[in-house]
KOLPALUM-859885 format. One line per field, with one value per atom (N, C-alpha, C): residue number from 1; residue in one letter; atom name; x negated, y negated, z. Coordinates in steps of 0.05 Angstrom, whole numbers, plus 5000, padded with zeros to 4 digits. Example, Ala and Ser with C-alpha at 12.3 -4.5 7.8 and 13.67 -1.06 7.14 Angstrom:
2
k	c(1|1|1|2|2|2)
r	c(A|A|A|S|S|S)
a	c(N|CA|C|N|CA|C)
px	c(4736|4754|4736|4743|4727|4742)
py	c(5114|5090|5066|5045|5021|4999)
pz	c(5156|5156|5156|5142|5143|5157)
***
This chain:
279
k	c(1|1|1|2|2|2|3|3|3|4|4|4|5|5|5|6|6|6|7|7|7|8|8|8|9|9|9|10|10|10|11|11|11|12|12|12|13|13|13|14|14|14|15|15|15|16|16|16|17|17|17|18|18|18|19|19|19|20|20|20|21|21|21|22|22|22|23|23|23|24|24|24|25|25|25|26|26|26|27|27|27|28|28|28|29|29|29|30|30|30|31|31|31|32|32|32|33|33|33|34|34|34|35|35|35|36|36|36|37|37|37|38|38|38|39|39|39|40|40|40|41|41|41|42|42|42|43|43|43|44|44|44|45|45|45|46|46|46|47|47|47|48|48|48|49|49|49|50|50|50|51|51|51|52|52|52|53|53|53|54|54|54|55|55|55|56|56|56|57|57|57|58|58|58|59|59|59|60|60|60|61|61|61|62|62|62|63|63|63|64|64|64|65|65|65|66|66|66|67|67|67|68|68|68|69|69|69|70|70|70|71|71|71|72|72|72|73|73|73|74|74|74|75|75|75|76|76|76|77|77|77|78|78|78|79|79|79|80|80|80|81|81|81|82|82|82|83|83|83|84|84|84|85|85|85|86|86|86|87|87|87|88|88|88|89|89|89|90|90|90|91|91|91|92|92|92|93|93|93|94|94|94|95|95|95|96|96|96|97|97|97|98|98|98|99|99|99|100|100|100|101|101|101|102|102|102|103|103|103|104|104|104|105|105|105|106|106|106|107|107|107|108|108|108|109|109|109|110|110|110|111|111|111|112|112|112|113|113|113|114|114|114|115|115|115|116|116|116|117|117|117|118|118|118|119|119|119|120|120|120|121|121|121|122|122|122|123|123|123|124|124|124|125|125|125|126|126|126|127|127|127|128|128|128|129|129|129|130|130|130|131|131|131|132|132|132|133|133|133|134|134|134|135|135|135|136|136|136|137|137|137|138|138|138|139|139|139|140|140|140|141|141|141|142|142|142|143|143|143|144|144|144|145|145|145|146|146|146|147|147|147|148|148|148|149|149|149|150|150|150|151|151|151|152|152|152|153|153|153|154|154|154|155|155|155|156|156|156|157|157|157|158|158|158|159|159|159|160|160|160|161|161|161|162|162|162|163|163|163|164|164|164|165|165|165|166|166|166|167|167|167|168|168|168|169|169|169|170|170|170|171|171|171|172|172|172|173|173|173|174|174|174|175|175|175|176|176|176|177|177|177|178|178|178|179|179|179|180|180|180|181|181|181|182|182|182|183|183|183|184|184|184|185|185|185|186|186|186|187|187|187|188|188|188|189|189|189|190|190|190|191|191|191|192|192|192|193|193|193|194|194|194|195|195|195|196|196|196|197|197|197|198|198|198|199|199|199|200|200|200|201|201|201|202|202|202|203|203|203|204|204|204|205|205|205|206|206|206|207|207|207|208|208|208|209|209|209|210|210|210|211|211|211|212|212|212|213|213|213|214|214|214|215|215|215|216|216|216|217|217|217|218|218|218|219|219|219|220|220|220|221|221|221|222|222|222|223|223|223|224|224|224|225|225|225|226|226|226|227|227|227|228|228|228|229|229|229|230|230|230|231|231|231|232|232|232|233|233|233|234|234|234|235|235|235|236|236|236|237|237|237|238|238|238|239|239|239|240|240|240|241|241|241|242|242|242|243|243|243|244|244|244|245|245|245|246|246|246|247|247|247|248|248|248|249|249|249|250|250|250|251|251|251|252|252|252|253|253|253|254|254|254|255|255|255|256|256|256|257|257|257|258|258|258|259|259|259|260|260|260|261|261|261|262|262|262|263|263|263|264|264|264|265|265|265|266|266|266|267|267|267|268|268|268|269|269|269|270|270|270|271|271|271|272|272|272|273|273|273|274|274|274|275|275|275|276|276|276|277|277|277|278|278|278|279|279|279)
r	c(X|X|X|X|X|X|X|X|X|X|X|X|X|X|X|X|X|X|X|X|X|X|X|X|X|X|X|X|X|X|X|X|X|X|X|X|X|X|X|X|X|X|X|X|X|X|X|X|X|X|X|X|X|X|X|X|X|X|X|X|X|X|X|X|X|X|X|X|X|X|X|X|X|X|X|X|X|X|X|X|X|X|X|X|X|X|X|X|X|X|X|X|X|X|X|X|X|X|X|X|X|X|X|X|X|X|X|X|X|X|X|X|X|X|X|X|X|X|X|X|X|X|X|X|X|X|X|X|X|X|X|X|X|X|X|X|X|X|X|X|X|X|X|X|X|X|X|X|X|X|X|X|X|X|X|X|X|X|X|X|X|X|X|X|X|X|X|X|X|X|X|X|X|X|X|X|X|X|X|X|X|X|X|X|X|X|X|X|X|X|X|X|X|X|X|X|X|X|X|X|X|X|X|X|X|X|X|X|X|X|X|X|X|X|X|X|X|X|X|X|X|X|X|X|X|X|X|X|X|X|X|X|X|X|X|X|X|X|X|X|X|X|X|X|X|X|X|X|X|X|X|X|X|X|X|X|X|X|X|X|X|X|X|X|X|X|X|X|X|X|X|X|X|X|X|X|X|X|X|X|X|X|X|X|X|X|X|X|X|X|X|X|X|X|X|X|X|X|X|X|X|X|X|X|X|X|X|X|X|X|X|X|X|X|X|X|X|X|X|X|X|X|X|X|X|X|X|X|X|X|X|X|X|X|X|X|X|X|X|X|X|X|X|X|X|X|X|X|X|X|X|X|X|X|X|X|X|X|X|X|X|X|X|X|X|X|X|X|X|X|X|X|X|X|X|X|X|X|X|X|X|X|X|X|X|X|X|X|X|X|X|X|X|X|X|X|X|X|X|X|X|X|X|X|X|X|X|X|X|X|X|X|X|X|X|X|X|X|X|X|X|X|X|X|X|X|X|X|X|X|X|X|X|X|X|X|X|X|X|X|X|X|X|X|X|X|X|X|X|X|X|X|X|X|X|X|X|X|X|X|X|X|X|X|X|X|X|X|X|X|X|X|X|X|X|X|X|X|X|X|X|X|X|X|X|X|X|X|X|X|X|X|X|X|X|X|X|X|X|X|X|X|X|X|X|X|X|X|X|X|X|X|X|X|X|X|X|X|X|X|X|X|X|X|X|X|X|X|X|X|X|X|X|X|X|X|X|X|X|X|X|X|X|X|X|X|X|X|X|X|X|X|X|X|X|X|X|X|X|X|X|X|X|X|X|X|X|X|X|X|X|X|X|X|X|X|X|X|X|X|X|X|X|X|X|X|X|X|X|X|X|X|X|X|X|X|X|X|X|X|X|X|X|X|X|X|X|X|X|X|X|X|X|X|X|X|X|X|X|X|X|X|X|X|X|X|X|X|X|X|X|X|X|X|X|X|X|X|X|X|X|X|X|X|X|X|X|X|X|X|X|X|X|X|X|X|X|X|X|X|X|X|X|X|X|X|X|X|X|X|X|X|X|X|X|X|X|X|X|X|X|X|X|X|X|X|X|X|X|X|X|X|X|X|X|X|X|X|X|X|X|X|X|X|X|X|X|X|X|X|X|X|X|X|X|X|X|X|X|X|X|X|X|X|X|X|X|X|X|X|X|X|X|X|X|X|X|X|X|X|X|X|X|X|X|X|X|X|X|X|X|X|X|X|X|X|X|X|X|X|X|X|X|X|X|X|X|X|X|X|X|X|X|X|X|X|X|X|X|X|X|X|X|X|X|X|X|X|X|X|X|X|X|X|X|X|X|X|X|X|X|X|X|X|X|X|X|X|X|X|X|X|X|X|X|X|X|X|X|X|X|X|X|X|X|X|X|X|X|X|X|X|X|X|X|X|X)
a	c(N|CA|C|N|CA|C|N|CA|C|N|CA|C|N|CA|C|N|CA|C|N|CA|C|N|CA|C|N|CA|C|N|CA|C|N|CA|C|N|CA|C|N|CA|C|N|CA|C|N|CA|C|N|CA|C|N|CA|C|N|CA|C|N|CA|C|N|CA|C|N|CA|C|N|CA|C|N|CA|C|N|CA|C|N|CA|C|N|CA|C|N|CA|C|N|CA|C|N|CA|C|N|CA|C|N|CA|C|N|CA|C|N|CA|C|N|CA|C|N|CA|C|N|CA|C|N|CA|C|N|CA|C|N|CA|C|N|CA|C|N|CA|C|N|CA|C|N|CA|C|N|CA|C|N|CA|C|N|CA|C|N|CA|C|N|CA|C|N|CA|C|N|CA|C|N|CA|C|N|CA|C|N|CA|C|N|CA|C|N|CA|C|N|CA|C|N|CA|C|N|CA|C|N|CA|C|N|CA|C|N|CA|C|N|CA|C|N|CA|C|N|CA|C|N|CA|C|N|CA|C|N|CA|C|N|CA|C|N|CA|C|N|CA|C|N|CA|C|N|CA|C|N|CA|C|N|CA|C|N|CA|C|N|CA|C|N|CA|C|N|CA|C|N|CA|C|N|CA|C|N|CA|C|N|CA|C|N|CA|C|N|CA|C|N|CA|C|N|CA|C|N|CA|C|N|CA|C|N|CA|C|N|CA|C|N|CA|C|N|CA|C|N|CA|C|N|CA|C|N|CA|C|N|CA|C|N|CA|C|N|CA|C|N|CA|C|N|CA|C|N|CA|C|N|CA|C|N|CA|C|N|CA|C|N|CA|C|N|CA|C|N|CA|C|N|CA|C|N|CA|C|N|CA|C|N|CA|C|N|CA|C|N|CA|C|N|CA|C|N|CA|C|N|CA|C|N|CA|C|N|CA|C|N|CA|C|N|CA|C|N|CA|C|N|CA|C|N|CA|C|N|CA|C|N|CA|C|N|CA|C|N|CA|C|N|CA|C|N|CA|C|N|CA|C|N|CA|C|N|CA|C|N|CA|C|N|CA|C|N|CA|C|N|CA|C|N|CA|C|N|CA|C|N|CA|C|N|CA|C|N|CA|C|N|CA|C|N|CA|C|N|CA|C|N|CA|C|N|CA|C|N|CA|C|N|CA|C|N|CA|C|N|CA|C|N|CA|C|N|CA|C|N|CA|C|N|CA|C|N|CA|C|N|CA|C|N|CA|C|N|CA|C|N|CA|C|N|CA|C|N|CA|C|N|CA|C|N|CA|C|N|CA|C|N|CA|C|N|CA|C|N|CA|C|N|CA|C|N|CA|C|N|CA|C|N|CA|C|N|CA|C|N|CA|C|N|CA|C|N|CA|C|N|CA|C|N|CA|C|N|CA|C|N|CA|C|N|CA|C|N|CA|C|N|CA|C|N|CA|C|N|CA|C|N|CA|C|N|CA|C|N|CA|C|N|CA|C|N|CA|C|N|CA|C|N|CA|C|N|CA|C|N|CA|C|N|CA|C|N|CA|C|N|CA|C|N|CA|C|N|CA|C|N|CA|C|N|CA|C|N|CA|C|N|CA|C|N|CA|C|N|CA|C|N|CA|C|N|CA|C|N|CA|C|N|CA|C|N|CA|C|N|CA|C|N|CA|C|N|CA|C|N|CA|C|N|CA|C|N|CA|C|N|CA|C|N|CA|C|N|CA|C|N|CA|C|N|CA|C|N|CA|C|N|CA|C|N|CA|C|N|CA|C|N|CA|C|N|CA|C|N|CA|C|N|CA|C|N|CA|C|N|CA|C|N|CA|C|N|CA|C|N|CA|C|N|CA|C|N|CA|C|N|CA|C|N|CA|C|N|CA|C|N|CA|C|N|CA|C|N|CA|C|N|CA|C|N|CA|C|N|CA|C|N|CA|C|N|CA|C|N|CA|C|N|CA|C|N|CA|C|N|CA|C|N|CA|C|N|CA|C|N|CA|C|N|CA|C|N|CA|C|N|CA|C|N|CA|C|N|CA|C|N|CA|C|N|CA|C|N|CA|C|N|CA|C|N|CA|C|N|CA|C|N|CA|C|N|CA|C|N|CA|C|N|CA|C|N|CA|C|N|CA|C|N|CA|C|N|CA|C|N|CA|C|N|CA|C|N|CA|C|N|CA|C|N|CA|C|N|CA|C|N|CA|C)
px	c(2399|2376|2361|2350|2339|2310|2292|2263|2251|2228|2209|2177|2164|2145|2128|2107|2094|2073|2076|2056|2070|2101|2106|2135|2124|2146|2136|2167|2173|2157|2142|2130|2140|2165|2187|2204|2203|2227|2205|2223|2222|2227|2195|2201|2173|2187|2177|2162|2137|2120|2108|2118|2117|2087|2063|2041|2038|2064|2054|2091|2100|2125|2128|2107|2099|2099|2104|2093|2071|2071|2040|2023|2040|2023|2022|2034|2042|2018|2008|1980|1998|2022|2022|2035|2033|2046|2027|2020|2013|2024|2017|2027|2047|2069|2079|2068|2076|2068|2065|2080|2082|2076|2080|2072|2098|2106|2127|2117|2126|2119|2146|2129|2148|2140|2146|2133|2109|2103|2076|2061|2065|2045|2059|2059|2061|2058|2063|2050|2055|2037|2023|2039|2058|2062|2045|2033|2020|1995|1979|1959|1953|1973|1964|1940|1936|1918|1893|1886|1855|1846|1823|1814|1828|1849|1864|1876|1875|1898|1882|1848|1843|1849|1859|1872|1895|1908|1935|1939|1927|1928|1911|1894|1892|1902|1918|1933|1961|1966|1992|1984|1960|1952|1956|1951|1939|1920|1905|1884|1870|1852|1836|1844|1834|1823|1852|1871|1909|1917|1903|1913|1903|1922|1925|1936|1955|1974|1978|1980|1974|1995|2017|2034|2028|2016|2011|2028|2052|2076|2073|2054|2040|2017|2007|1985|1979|2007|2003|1979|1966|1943|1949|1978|1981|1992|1991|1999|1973|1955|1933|1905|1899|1872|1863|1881|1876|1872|1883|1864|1848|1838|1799|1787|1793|1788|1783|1812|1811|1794|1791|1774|1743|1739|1705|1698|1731|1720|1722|1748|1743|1724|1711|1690|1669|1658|1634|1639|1657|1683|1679|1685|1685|1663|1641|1613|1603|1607|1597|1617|1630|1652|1673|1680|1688|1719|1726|1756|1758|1774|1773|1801|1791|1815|1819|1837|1835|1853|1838|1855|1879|1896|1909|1925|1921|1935|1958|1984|2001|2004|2006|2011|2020|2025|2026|2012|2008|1988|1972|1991|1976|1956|1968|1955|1930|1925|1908|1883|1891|1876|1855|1883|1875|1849|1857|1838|1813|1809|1789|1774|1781|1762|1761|1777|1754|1748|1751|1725|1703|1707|1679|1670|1674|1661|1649|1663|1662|1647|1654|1652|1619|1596|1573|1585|1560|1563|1577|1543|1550|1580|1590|1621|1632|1635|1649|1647|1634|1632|1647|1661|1686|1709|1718|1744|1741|1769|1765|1754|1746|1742|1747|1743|1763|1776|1782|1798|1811|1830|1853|1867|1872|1883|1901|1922|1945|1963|1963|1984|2014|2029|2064|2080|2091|2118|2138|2155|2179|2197|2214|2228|2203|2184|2166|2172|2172|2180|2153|2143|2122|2121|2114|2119|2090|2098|2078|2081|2062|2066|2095|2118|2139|2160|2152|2175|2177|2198|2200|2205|2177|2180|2178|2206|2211|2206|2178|2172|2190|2195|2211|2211|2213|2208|2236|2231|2253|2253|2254|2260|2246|2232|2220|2223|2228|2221|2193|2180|2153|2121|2122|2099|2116|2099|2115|2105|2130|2130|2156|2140|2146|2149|2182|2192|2195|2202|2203|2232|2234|2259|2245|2246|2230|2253|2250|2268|2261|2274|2256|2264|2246|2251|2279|2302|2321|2339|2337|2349|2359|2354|2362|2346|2355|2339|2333|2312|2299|2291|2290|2297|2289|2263|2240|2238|2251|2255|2231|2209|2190|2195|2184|2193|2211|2223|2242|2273|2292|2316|2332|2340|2354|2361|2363|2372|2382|2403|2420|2403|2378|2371|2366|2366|2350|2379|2407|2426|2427|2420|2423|2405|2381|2370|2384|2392|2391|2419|2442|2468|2471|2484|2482|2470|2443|2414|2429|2412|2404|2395|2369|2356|2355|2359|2344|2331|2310|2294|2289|2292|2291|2287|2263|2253|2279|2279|2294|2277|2271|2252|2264|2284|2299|2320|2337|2360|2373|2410|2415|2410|2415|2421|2399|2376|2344|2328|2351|2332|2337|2341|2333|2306|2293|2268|2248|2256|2234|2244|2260|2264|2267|2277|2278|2286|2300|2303|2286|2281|2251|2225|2234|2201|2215|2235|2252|2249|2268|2267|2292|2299|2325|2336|2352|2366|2378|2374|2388|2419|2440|2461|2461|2438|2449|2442|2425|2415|2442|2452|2474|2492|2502|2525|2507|2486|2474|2478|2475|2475|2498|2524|2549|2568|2552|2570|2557|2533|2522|2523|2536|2552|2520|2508|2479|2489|2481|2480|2461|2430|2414|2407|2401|2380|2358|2336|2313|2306|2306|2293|2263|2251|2229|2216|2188|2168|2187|2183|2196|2179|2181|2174|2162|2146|2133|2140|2164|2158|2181|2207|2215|2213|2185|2182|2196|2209|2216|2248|2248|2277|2304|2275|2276|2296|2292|2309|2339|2340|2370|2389|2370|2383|2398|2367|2365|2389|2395|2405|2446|2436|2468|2475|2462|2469|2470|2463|2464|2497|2493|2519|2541|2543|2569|2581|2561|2570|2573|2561|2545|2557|2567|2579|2564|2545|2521|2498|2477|2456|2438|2431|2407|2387|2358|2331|2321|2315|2293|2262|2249|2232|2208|2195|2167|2144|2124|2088|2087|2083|2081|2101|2125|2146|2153|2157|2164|2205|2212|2229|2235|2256|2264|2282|2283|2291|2316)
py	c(8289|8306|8297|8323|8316|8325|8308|8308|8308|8323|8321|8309|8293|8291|8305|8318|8341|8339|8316|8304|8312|8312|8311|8332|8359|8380|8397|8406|8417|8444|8449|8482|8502|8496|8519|8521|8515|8514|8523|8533|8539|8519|8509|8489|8503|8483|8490|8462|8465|8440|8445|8419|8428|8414|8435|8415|8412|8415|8404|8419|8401|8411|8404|8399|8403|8425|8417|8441|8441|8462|8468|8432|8425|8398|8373|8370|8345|8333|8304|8296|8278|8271|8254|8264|8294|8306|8337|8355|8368|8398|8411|8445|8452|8461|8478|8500|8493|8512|8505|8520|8516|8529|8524|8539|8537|8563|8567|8572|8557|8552|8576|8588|8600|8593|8603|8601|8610|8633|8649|8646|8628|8634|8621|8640|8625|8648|8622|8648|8617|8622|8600|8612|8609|8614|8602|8614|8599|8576|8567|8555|8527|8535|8513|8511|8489|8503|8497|8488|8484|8475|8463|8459|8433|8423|8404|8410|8447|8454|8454|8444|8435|8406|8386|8369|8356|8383|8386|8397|8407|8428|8401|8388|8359|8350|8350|8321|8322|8360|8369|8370|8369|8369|8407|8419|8448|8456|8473|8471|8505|8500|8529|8552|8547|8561|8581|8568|8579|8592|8584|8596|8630|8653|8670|8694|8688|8700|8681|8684|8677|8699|8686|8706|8687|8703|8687|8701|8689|8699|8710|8700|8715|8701|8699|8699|8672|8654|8631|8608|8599|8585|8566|8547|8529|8544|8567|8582|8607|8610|8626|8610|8595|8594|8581|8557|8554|8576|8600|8621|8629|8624|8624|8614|8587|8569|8573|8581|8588|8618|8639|8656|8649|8623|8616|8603|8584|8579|8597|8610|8621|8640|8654|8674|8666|8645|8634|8618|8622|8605|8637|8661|8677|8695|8682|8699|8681|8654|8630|8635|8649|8652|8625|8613|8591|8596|8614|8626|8662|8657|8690|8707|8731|8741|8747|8763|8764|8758|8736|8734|8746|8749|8773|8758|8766|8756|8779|8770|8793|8784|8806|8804|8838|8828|8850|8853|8879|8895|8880|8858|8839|8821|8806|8783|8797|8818|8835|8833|8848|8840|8821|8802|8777|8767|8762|8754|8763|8794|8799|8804|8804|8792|8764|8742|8718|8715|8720|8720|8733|8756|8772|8755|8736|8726|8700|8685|8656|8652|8679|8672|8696|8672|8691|8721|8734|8756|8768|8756|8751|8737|8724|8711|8724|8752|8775|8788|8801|8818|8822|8796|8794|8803|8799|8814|8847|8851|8886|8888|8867|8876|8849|8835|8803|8786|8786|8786|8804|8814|8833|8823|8836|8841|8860|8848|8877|8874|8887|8896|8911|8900|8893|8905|8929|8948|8925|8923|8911|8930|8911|8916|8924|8926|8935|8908|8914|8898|8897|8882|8880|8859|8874|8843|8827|8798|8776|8763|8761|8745|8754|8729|8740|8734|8745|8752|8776|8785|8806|8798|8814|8792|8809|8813|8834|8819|8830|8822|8834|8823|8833|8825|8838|8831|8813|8790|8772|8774|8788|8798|8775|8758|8742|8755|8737|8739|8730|8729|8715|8733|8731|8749|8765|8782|8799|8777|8774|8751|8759|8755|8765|8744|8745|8731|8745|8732|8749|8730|8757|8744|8750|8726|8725|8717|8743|8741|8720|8711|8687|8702|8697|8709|8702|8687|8678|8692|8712|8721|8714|8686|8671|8683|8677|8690|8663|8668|8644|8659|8653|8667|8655|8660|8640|8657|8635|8655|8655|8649|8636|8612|8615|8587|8591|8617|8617|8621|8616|8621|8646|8639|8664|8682|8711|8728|8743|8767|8787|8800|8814|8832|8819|8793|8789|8778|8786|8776|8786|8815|8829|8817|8791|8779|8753|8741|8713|8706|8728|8728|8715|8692|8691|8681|8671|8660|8643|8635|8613|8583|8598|8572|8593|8577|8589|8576|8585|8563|8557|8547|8551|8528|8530|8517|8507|8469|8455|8440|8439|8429|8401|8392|8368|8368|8334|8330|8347|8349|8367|8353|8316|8295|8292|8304|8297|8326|8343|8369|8370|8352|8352|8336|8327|8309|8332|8342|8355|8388|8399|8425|8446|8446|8466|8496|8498|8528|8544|8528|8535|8548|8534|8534|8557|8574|8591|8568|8552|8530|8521|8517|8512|8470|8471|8432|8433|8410|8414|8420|8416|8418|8447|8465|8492|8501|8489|8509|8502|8477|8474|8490|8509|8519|8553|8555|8582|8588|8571|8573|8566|8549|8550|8575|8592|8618|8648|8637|8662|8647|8627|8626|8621|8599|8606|8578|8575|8553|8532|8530|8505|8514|8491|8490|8477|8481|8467|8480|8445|8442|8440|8449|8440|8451|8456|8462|8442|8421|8393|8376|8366|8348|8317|8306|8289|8259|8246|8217|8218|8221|8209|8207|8215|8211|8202|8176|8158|8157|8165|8179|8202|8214|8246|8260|8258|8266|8263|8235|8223|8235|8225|8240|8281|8291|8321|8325|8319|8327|8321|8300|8286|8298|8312|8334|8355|8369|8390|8397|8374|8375|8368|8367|8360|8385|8418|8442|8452|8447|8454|8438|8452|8439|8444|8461|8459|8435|8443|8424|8419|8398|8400|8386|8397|8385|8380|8360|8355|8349|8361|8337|8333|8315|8303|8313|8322|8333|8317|8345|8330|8327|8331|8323|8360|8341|8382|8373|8400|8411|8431|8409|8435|8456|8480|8497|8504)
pz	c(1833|1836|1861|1875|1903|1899|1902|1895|1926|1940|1952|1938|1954|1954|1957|1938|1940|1975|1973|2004|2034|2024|2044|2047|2035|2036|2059|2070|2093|2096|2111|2106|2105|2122|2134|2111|2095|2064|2037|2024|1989|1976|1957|1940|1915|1896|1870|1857|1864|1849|1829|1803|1776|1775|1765|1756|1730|1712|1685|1673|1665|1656|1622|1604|1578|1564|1530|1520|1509|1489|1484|1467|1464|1442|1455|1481|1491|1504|1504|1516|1533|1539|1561|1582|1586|1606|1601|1623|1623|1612|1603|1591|1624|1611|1641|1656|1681|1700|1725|1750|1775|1795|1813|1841|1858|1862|1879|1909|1926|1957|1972|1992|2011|2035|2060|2087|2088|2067|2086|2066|2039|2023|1987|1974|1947|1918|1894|1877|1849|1843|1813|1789|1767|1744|1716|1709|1689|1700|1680|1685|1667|1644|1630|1614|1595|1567|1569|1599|1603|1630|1634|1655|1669|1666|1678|1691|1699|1721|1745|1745|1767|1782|1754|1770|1780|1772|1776|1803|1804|1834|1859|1847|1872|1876|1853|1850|1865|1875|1879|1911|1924|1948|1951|1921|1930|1931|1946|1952|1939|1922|1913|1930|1954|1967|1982|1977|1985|1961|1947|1916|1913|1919|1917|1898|1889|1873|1846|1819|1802|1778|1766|1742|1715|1703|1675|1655|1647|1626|1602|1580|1555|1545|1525|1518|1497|1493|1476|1491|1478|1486|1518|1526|1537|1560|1563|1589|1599|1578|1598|1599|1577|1583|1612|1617|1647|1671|1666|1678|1682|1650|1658|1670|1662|1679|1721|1724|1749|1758|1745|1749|1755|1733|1734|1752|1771|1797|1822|1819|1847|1849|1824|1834|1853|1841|1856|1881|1889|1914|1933|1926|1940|1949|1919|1933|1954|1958|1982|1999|2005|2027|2028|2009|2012|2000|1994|1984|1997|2017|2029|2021|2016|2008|1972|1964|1937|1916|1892|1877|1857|1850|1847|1822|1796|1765|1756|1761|1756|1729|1701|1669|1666|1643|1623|1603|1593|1577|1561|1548|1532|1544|1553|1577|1591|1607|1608|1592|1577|1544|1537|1532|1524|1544|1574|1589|1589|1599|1598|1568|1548|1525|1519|1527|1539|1562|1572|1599|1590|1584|1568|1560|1536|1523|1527|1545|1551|1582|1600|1632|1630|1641|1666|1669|1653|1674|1709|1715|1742|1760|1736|1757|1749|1730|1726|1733|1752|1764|1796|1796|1813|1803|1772|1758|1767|1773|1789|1823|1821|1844|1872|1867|1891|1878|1848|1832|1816|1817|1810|1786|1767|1738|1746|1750|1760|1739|1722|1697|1721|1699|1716|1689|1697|1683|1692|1659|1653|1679|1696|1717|1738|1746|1775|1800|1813|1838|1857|1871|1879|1912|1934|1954|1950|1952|1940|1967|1981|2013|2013|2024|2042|2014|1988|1967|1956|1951|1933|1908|1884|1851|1843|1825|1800|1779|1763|1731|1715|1691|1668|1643|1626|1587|1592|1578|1564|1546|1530|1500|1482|1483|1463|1436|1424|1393|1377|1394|1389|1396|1418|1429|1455|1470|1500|1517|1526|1550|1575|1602|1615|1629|1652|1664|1691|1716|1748|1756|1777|1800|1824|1837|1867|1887|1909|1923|1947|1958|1983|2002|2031|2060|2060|2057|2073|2049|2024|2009|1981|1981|1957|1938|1900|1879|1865|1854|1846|1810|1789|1770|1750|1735|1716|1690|1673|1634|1620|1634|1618|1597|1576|1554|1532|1528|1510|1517|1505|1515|1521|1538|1559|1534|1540|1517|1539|1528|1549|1560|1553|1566|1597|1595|1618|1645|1628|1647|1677|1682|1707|1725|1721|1738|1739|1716|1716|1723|1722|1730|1757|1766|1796|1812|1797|1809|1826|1850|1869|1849|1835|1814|1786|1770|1753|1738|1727|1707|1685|1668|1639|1619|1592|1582|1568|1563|1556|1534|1507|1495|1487|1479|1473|1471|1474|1475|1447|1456|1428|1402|1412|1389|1384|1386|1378|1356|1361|1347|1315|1306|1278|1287|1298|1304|1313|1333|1337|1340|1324|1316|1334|1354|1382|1365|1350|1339|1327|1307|1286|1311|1330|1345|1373|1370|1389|1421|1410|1442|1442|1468|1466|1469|1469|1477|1514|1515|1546|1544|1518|1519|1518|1507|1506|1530|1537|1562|1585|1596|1606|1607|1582|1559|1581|1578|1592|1615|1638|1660|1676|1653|1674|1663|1632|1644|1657|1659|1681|1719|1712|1738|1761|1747|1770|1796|1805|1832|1830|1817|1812|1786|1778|1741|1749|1731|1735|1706|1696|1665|1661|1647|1639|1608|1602|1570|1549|1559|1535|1521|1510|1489|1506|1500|1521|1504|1495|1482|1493|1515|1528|1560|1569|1587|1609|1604|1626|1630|1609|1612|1610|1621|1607|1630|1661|1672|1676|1666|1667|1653|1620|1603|1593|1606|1602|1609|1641|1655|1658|1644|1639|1617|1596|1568|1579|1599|1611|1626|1645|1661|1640|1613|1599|1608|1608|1603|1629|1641|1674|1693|1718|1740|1767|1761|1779|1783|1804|1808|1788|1775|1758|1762|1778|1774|1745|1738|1711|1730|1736|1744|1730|1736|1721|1735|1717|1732|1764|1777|1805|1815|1817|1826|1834|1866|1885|1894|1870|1883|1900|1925|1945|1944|1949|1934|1960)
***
């Protein structure tokens, strides 16, 4: 596995810095969610289950004020509320002129929803009265295609069995597909993107020899041995694991990744909060 330093990644390249590669219960690792880097710009997945995605984003040397584009996947607690969060700062960031330009939250119908009835409820008036108008709530049709700075990102239903959760394929300037399941396991509908990928991404909740411990099925999550078993027959080119279980921390990449490759003859990133892969 080839790791960049989030300090010291190339500008001219596509990389993916994880600021929290957790799931929803974990305290020694943050809720997942990343920021995909291009040449001209970017786009945030998720936010994570609270106001720690402000120090995730210091800590990643991202800066508010670049933070533009924003896809929040569905509506389980550890992937939107950190949105609020970020709404309640950048509003008052853009009435001081101190964030130019507009923030822009791609969801679906739900997520929509969801947000703006807490924000209603939780966010100032007054710092709402930026939603709609230098902050954008742009509701995203299953298959819509959209250019995001210098990507082309097709949203799409992954068929969850849980809540509507929506996953994208982002095309990069140089053509490669980059291909994010959100947190549940790949299902067919979603083959005609994930067939082929450049990267693809996909939640790995625990080893296979550990899920009587911590139940990856019961909870619709997958093992790194299945996810491995996914991605070497849709024939993808990189993996990148992550939404895992936080008590093997220290040896979480070695391992994931060596259960992975039993099935898989491709590249596999595991990486840890903070840790920028180059794409």
């Amino acid at each position: 596995m080839t790791f960049l330093n989030h300090n010291n990644n190339d500008a001219s390249t596509a990389s993916i810095t994880m600021l929290g590669t957790g799931n929803a219960m974990c305290t020694r690792c943050y809720n997942t969610c990343f920021y995909l880097k291009t040449p001209a710009g970017g786009m945030l997945t998720d936010a994570g289950g609270g106001n720690g995605i402000f120090r995730q984003l210091h800590r990643a040397g991202i800066a508010i004020e670049d933070l533009h584009h924003l896809m929040v996947t569905h509506v389980h607690t550890d992937h939107i509320i950190g949105a609020i969060w970020l709404i309640r700062k950048i509003s008052p960031m853009q009435h001081k002129g101190r964030f130019q330009g507009h923030f822009t939250i791609y969801c679906h119908r739900e997520v929509k929803e969801a947000l703006l009835t807490m924000c209603n409820l939780m966010i100032p008036a007054k710092i709402m009265r930026a939603v709609g108008d230098t902050i954008i709530l742009r509701e995203v049709d299953d298959g819509e295609t959209l250019a995001v700075d210098d990507m082309q990102v097709t949203f799409f239903d992954i068929g969850s069995t849980k809540t509507l959760q929506y996953g994208w394929q982002a095309v990069l300037p140089d053509g490669r597909r980059v291909v994010c399941l959100g947190d549940e396991p790949y299902k067919p509908v979603a083959e005609q993107y994930a067939r082929g990928a450049d990267w693809l991404l996909h939640e790995a909740f625990c080893l296979y020899h550990d899920k009587d411990q911590f139940r990856p099925y019961e909870k619709h999550h997958s093992t790194a041995l299945d996810v491995g078993m996914i991605a070497q027959e849709l024939e993808v080119k990189n993996l990148l694991l992550y939404h895992t279980e936080d008590t093997h921390l220290a040896t979480r990449a070695e391992t994931y990744a060596a259960e992975a490759a039993r099935h898989y003859s491709g590249h596999i990133a595991v990486p840890a909060d903070l840790e920028t892969v180059k794409l």
